[in-house]
C-alpha positions in Angstrom: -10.8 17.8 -19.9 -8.0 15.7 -18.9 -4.2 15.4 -20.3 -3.3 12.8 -22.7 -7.2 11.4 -22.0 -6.2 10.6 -18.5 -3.6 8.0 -19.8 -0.8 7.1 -17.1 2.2 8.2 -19.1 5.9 7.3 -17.6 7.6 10.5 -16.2 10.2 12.3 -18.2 11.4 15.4 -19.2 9.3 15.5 -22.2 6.1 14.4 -21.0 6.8 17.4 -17.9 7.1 20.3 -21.0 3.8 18.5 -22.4 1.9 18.4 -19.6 3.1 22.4 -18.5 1.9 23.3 -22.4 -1.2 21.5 -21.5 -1.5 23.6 -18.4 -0.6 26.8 -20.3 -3.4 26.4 -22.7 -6.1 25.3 -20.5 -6.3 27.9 -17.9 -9.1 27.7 -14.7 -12.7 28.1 -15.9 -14.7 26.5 -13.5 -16.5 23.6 -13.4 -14.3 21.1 -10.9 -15.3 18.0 -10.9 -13.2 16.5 -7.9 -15.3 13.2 -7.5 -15.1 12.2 -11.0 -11.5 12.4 -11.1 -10.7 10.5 -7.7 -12.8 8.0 -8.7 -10.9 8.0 -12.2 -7.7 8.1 -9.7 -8.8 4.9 -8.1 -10.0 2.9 -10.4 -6.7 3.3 -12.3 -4.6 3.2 -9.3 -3.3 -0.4 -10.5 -1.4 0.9 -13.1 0.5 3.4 -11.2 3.1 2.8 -8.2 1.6 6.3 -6.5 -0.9 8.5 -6.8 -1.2 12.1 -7.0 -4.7 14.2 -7.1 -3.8 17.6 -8.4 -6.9 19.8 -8.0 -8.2 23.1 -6.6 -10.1 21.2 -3.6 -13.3 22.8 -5.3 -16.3 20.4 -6.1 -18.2 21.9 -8.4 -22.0 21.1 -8.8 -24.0 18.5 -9.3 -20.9 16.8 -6.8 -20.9 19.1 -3.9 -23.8 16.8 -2.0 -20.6 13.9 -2.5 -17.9 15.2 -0.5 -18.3 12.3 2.1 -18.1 9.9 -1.1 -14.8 11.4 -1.6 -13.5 11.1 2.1 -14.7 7.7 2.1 -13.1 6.5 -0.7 -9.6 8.3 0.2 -10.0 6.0 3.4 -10.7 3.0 1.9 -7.9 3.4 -1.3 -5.5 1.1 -0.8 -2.6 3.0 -1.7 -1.8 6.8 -0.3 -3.5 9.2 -2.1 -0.9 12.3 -2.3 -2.7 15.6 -2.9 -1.0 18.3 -4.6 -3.3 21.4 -3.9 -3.6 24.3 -6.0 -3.9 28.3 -4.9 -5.4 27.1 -1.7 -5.6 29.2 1.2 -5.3 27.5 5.0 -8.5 27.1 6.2 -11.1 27.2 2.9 -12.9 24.2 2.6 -10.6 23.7 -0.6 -8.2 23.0 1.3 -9.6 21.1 3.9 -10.8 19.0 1.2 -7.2 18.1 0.1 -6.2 17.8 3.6 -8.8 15.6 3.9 -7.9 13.2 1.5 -4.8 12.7 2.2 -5.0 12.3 5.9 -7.6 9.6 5.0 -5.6 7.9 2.4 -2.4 8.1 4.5 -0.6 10.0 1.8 0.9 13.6 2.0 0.1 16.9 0.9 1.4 19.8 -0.4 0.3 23.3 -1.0 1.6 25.1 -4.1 
């Protein structure tokens, strides 16, 4: 499930209440599929002047064997990937994940 279809959308106050209604009314239910959506991140990354990843850090299966994928392409990206992650505690591999990232990508990360 992704907002808007995974469209880039300009920020703006309006988009910000659509995207927390989006939120609102698709809770957590499983089913993470972090290496599908960094590689969405990337292959768009053209059309945007930074990116985010906003996840849990979880990779759900079948992608769990492609963690390494991930790392690998967060070191080769050739912007920063900045990762935003979600209900993470210190030390899960969740959030080393997200860490992870980042610190390859060169981009920051923030814990919320």
């Amino acid at each position: 499930i992704a907002f808007q279809n995974g469209k880039f959308l300009k920020n703006s106050a309006a988009v910000r209440l659509q995207l927390q209604q989006w939120f609102n009314q698709h809770p957590p239910n499983g089913g993470t599929y972090l290496y599908t959506a960094h590689q969405a991140l990337l292959n768009n990354s053209g059309k945007a002047e930074t990116l985010y990843l906003l996840a849990d850090g979880e990779i759900s299966q079948p992608e769990a064997h492609l963690l390494n994928n991930i790392y690998t392409l967060a070191r080769n990206s050739k912007k920063p990937i900045h990762t935003v992650g979600v209900d993470l505690k210190q030390g899960t591999t969740a959030y080393t994940t997200m860490v992870t990232i980042a610190d390859n990508s060169k981009g920051t990360k923030k814990f919320v």
